[in-house]
N, C-alpha and C positions, 0 to 999 in steps of 0.2 A: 645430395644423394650421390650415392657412389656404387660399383660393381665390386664385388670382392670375394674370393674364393674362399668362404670359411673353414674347409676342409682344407686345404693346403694349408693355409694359415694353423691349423690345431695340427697338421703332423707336422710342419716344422716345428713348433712350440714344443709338441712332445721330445722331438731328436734335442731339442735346445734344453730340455730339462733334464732328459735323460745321459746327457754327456755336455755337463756344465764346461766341461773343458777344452772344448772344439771352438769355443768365442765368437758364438753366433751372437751374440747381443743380446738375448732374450735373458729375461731373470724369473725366475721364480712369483717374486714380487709383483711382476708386472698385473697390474690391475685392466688396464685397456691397450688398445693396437694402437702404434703410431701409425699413422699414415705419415708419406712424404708432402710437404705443403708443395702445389701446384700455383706460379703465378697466373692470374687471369688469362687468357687467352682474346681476342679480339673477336668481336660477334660478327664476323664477316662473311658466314656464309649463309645465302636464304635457304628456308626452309616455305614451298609451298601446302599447305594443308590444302584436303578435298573443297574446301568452301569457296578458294581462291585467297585466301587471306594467305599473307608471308611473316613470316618470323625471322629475325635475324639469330644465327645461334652460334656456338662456341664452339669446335670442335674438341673432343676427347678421344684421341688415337691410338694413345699409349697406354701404357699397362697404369702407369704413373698418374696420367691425367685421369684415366676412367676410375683409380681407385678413388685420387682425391673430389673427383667431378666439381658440385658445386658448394662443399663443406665450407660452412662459416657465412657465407651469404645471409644477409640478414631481409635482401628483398629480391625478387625477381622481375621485372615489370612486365607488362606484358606487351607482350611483341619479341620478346628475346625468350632463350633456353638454351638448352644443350643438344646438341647429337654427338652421343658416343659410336663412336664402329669398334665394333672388335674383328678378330684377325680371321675367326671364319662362324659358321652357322655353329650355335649351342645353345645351351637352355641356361639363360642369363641371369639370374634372380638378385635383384637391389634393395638395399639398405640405407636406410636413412642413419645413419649414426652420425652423429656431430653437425647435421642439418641445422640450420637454425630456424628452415622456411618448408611449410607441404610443397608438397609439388603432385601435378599431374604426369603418370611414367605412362609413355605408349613405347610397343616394344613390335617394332617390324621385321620381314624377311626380305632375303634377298632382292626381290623386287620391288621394295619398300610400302607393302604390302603391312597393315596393321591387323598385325596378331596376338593381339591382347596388351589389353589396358587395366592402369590403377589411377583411379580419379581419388585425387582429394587423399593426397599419400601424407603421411602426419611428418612431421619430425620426432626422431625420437629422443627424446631427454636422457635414456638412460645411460649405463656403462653399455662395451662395446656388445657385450654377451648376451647383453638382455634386447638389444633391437630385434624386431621381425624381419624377416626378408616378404620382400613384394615380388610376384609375376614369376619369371623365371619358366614358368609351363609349356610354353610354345617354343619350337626353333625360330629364332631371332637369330639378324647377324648389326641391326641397326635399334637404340635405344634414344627415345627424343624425351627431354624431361621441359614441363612449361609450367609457368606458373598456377596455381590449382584453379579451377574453374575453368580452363582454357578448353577441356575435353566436352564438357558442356556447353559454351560458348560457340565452338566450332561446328556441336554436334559430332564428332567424332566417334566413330564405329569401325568395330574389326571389321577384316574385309576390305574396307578403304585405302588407295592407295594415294602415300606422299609425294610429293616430286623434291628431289635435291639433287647437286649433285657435288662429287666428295671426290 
């Protein structure tokens, strides 16, 4: 699952159709979005959930990492995931495209504070156009992705605050 500006992405597409000769890269043709691949990053940083239970997770800081997040992953186990930061408070909506695995998306605020959650988030098989976006509702500036069932497991409820530190 990844974060991705679908609106940026279609007006550049457009400037890229509309003046084929600026050599943005973009074709006509193109059927899906490339993402940049992201090598793994190292699970080195805890994440404590409300129960006491810790997760070791990956960070995704960059524009780079958060788009390609955890794309092609074929398992996630439990105990690990992701924490994306983005660079400040907005309304963050995520997309499974090129997933290979659900995942559970909890989407916190500044004070790591959980403001809405997607349990049990599918993969989606299709082209890039046709995935739905999840969440995105609440200002968020922190996004934790676990393997699916972990938000049930933990018992996990907005309102609840995470301990990490970044």
């Amino acid at each position: 699952m990844f974060y991705v500006r679908r609106k940026s992405l279609a007006w550049l597409l457009s400037i890229a159709l509309a003046a084929p000769g600026f050599g943005l890269g973009f074709s006509a043709c193109a059927q899906d979005q490339k993402v940049p691949k992201v090598a793994p990053r190292p699970a080195d940083t805890l994440v404590m959930l409300p129960d006491g239970s810790t997760v070791h997770v990956e960070l995704a800081k960059t524009e780079a990492e958060r788009q390609f997040g955890l794309m092609e992953r074929t398992s996630l186990p439990q105990g690990r995931g992701m924490l994306f930061i983005h660079d400040q408070p907005g309304q963050y909506p995520y997309w499974m495209y090129d997933c290979k695995i659900g995942l559970d998306i909890i989407w916190m605020d500044l004070g790591h504070r959980i403001v809405e959650m997607s349990p049990n988030t599918p993969p989606c098989k299709g082209k890039s156009d046709t995935c739905p976006n999840y969440g995105g509702h609440a200002t968020s500036v922190y996004v934790l992705e676990l393997p699916v069932g972990s938000i049930k497991a933990h018992q996990l409820a907005v309102g609840q605050v995470v301990n990490f530190n970044v």
